[in-house]
C-alpha positions in Angstrom: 110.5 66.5 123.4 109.5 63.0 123.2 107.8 60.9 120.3 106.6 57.9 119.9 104.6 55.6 117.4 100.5 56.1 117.5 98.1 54.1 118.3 95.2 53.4 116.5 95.9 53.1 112.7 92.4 52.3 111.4 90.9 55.5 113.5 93.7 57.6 112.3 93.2 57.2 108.7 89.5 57.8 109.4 90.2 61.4 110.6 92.3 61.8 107.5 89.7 60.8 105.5 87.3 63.2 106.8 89.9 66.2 106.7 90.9 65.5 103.6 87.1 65.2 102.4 86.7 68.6 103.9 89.3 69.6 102.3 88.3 68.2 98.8 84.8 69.8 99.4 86.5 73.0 99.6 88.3 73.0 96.4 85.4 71.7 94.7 83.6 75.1 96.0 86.1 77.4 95.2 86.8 75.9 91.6 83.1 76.6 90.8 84.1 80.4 92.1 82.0 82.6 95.6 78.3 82.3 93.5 78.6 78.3 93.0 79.5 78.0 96.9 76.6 77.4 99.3 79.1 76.4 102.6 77.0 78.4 105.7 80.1 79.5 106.9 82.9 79.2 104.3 84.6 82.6 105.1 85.9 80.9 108.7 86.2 77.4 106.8 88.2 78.9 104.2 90.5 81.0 106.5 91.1 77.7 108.4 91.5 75.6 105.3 93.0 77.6 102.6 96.2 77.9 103.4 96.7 74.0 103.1 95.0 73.6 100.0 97.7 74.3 97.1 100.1 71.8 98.6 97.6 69.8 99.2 96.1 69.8 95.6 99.8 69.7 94.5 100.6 66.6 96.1 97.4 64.9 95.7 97.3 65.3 91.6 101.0 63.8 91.9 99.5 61.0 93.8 101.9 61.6 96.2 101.3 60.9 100.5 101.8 64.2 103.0 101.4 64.6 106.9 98.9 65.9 108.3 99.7 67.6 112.0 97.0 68.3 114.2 97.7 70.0 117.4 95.8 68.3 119.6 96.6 69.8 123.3 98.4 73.1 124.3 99.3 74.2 128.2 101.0 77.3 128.8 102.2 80.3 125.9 101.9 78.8 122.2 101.1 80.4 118.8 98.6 78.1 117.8 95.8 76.1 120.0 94.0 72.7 119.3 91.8 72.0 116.5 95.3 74.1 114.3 96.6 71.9 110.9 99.7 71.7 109.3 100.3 69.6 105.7 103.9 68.3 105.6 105.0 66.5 101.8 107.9 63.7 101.9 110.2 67.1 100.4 109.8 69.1 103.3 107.7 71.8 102.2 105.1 72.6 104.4 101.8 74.4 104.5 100.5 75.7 107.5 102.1 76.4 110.6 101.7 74.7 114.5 104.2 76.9 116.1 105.8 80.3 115.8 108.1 78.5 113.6 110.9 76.8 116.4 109.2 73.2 115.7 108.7 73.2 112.0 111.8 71.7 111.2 111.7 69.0 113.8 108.1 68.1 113.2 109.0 68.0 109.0 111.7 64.9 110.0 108.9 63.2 112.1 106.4 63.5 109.6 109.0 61.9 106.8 109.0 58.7 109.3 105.3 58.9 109.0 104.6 59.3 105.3 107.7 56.5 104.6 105.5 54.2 107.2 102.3 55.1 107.7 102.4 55.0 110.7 100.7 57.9 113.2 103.0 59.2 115.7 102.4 61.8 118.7 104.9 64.1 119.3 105.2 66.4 122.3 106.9 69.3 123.0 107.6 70.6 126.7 109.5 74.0 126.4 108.6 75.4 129.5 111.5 73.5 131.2 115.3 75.4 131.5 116.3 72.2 129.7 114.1 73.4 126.4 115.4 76.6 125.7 117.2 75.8 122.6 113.8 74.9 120.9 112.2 77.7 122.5 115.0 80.4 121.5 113.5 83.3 123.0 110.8 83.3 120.3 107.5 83.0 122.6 107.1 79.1 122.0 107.6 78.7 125.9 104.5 76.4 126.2 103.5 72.5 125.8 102.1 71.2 122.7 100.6 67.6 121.8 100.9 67.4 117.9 99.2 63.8 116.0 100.8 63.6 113.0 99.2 61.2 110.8 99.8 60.1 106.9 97.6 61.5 104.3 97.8 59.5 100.8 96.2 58.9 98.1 93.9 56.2 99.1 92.7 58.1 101.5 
C-alpha cells in the first residue's frame, strides 16, 4: 500500500464541486417526492447516489467537511470498479463502500489527513502480492485499486 499527497488542488475541488452538485440535485428531487422528479435516468442515479446521501446531508447541514473516495483504477479481483464512491466524515463513519470491507478502515485514517488538510491524496492498494495478505485476509480483495480521496466541505 502506498500513499502520497495529490496533485492538483484547484482540479480536485472542481470534481467535488460537481459530485457534490449532483448530489445536491438529487436531494432536491427526492424532497419534492418520484412525481416532482424529471431525472431521465434517476432509478440508476439514485442506486449509485443514494447510499451517500444521509451522511452527506448530515454533515453538510452541520457545516461540517467529509472525504470523498473515488476509485479511480482496478487490475485483477475487486468488489467495486472505477467510477464507485465512498463519503468518509472527520468521525469515521462512512457511507458507501470501495472494497469488500478489508480497506475501510485504512482508507477512513487517510481520509482524516485529508479533511484536517485539504489536501487530495492517492492511495493504492496492491494485494495481489504474498506480502499483502493481511489486507487481503482471504476475503476476495486480492486485486489492485487506485482510490483519489479528496476533501468535500462546505464551500464546496
Amino acid at each position: 500500500m502506498r500513499a502520497g499527497p495529490g496533485g492538483a488542488s484547484s482540479a480536485g475541488a472542481r470534481a467535488v464541486s460537481a459530485i457534490l452538485l449532483t448530489i445536491s440535485i438529487i436531494r432536491a428531487r427526492a424532497d419534492r417526492g418520484r412525481n416532482g422528479a424529471r431525472w431521465h435516468n434517476r432509478p440508476h442515479v439514485e442506486a449509485f447516489l443514494g447510499p451517500l446521501l444521509p451522511l452527506f446531508a448530515r454533515e453538510r447541514a452541520a457545516g461540517r467537511a467529509l472525504a470523498l473516495g473515488l476509485l479511480v483504477h482496478t487490475a485483477g479481483s475487486t468488489y467495486r470498479k472505477p467510477g464507485a464512491l465512498m463519503l468518509i466524515a472527520a468521525d469515521g463513519e462512512y457511507a458507501g463502500l470501495l472494497s469488500g470491507g478489508c480497506l475501510e478502515s485504512d482508507l477512513r485514517e487517510h481520509a482524516r489527513t485529508v479533511i484536517l488538510s485539504g489536501e487530495p491524496r492517492a492511495v493504492h492498494y496492491d494485494l495481489r502480492t504474498p506480502d499483502e495478505l493481511l489486507w487481503g485476509l482471504g476475503l476476495g480483495c486480492e486485486g489492485a485499486m487506485h482510490i483519489l480521496l479528496l476533501r468535500a466541505g462546505p464551500e464546496n
